[in-house]
Backbone as CSV, one residue per row, in Angstrom:
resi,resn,N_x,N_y,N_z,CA_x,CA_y,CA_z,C_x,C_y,C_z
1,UNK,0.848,-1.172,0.000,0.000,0.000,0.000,0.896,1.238,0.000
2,UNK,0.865,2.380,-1.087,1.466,3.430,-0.803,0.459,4.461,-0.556
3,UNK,1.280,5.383,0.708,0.876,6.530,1.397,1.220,7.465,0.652
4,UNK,0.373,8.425,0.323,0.089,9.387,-0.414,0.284,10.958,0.258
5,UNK,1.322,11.262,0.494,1.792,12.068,1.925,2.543,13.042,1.341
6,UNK,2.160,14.778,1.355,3.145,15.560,0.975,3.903,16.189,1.888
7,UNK,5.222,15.568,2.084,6.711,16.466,3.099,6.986,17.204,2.729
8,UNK,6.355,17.959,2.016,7.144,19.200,1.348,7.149,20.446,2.357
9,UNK,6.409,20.497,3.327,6.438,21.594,4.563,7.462,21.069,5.249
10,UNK,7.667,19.830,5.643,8.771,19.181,6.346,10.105,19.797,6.423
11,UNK,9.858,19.405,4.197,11.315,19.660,3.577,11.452,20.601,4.106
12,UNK,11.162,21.816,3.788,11.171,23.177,3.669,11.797,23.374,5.186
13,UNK,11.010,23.250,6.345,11.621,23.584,7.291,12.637,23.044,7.540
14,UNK,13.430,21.375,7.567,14.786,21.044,7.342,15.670,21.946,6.601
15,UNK,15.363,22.277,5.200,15.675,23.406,4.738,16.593,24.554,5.059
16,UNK,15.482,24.596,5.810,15.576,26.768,6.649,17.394,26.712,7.487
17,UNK,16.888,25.137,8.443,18.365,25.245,9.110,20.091,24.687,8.369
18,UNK,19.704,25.033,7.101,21.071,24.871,6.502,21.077,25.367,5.527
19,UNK,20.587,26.724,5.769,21.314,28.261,4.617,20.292,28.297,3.378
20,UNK,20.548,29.350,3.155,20.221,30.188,2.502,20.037,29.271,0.899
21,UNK,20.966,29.058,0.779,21.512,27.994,-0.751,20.046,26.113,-0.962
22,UNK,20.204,25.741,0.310,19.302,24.993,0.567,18.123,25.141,0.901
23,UNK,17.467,26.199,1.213,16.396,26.774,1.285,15.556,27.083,-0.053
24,UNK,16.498,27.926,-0.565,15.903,28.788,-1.863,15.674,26.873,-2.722
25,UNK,16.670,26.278,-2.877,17.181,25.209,-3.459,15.555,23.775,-3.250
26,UNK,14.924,24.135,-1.943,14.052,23.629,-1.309,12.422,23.953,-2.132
27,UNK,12.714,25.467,-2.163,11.616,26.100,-2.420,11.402,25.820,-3.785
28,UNK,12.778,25.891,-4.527,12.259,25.127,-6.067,11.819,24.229,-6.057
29,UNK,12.549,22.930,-5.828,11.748,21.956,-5.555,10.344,21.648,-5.803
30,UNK,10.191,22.351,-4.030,8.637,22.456,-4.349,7.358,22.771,-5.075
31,UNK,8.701,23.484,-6.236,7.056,24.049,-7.459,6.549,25.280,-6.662
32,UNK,6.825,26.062,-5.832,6.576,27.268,-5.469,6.316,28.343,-6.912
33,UNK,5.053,28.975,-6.955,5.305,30.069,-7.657,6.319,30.771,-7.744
34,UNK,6.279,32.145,-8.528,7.199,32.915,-8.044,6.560,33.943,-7.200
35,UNK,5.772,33.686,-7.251,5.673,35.475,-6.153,5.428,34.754,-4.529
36,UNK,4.812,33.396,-4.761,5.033,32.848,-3.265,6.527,32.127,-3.072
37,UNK,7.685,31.935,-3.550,8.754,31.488,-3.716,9.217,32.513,-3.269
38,UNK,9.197,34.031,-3.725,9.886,35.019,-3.500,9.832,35.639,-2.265
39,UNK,8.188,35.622,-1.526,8.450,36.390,-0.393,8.117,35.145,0.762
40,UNK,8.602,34.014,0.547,9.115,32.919,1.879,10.813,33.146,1.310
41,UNK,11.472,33.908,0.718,12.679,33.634,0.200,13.113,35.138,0.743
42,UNK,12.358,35.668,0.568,12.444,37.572,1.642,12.303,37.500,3.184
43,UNK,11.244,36.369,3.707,10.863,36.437,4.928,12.050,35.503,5.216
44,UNK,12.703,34.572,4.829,13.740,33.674,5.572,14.663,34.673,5.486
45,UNK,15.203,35.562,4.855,16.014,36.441,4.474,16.242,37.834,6.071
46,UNK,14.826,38.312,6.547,14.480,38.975,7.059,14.824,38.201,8.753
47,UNK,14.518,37.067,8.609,14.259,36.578,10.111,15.562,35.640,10.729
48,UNK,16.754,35.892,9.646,18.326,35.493,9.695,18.855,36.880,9.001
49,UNK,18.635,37.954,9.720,19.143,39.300,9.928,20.283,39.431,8.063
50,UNK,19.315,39.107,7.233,20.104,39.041,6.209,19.179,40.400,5.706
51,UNK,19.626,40.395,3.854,19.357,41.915,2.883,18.526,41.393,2.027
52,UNK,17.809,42.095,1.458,16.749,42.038,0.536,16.841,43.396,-0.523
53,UNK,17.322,43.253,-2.015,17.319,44.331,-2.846,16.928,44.041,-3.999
54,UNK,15.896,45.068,-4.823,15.902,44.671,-6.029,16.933,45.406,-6.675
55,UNK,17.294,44.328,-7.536,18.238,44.478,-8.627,18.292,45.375,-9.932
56,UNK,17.353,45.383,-10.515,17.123,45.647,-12.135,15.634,45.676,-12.166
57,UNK,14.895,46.689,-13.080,13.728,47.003,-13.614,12.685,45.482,-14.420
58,UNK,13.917,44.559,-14.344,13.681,43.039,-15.025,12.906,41.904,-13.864
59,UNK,12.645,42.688,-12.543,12.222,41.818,-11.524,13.286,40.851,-10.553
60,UNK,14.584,41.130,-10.922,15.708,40.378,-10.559,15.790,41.336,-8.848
61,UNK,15.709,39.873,-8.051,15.922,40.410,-6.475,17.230,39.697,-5.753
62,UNK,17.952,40.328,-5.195,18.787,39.942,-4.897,18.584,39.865,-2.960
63,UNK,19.211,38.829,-2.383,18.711,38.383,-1.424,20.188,37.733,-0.445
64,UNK,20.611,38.211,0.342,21.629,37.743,1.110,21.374,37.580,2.364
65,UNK,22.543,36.550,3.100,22.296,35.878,4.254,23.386,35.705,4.254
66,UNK,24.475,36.444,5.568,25.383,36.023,5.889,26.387,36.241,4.794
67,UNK,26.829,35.262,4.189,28.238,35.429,3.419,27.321,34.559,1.661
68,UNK,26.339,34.650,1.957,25.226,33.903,0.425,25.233,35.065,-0.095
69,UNK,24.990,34.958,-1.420,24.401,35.500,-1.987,23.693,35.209,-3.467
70,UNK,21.908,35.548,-3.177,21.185,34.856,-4.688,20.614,35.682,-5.103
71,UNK,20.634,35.660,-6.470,19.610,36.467,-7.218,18.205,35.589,-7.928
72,UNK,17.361,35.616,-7.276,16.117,34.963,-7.349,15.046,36.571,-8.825
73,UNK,14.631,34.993,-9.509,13.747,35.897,-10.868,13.268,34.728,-11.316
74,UNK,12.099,35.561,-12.212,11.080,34.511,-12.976,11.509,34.653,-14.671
75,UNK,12.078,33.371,-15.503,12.578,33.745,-16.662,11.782,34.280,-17.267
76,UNK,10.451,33.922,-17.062,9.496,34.603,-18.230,8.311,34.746,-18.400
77,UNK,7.811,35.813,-18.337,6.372,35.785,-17.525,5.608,34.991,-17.390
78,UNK,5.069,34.211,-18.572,4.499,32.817,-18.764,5.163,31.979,-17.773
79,UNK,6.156,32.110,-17.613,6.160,30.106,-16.410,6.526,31.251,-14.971
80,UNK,5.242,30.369,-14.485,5.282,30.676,-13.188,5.884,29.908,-11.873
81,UNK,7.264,29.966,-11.951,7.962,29.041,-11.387,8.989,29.725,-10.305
82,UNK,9.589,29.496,-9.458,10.365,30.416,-8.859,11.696,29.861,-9.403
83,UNK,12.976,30.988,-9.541,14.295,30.494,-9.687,14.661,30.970,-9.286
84,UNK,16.461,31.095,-8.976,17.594,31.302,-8.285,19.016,30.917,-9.037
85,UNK,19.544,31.603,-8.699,21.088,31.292,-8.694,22.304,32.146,-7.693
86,UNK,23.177,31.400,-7.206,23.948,31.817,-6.172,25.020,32.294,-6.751
């Protein structure tokens, strides 16, 4: 019999306690939009005394924690997906 069970809140909070890189990394995963990808990716940002800036007129946000640093954006308006790169 398989259990039909989503850990994906689980993940996420395992996540949180090993940075910034694994978090954001988490949140893809999960198929997070982008605009809900982005501000659990601002609020983890905010609540580990890290920075939050936008970047460019292109929606590109840049987001640090500590000695991280990602620039989180949506390639294209149509896919509503969250991304990142460190």
């Amino acid at each position: 019999m398989k259990l039909d069970i989503d850990l994906s809140d689980l993940e996420l909070a395992a996540a949180k306690m090993q940075g910034l890189d694994a978090y954001l990394t988490a949140l893809q995963n999960a198929g997070k939009s982008y605009e809900e990808g982005l501000a659990m990716a601002k609020q983890f940002a905010l609540d580990n005394h890290g920075s939050v800036a936008a970047v460019d007129s292109e929606g590109m946000t840049r987001i640090t924690v500590r000695d991280t640093e990602a620039h989180c954006f949506q390639p294209y308006p149509d896919i509503d997906k969250f991304y990142f790169e460190i």
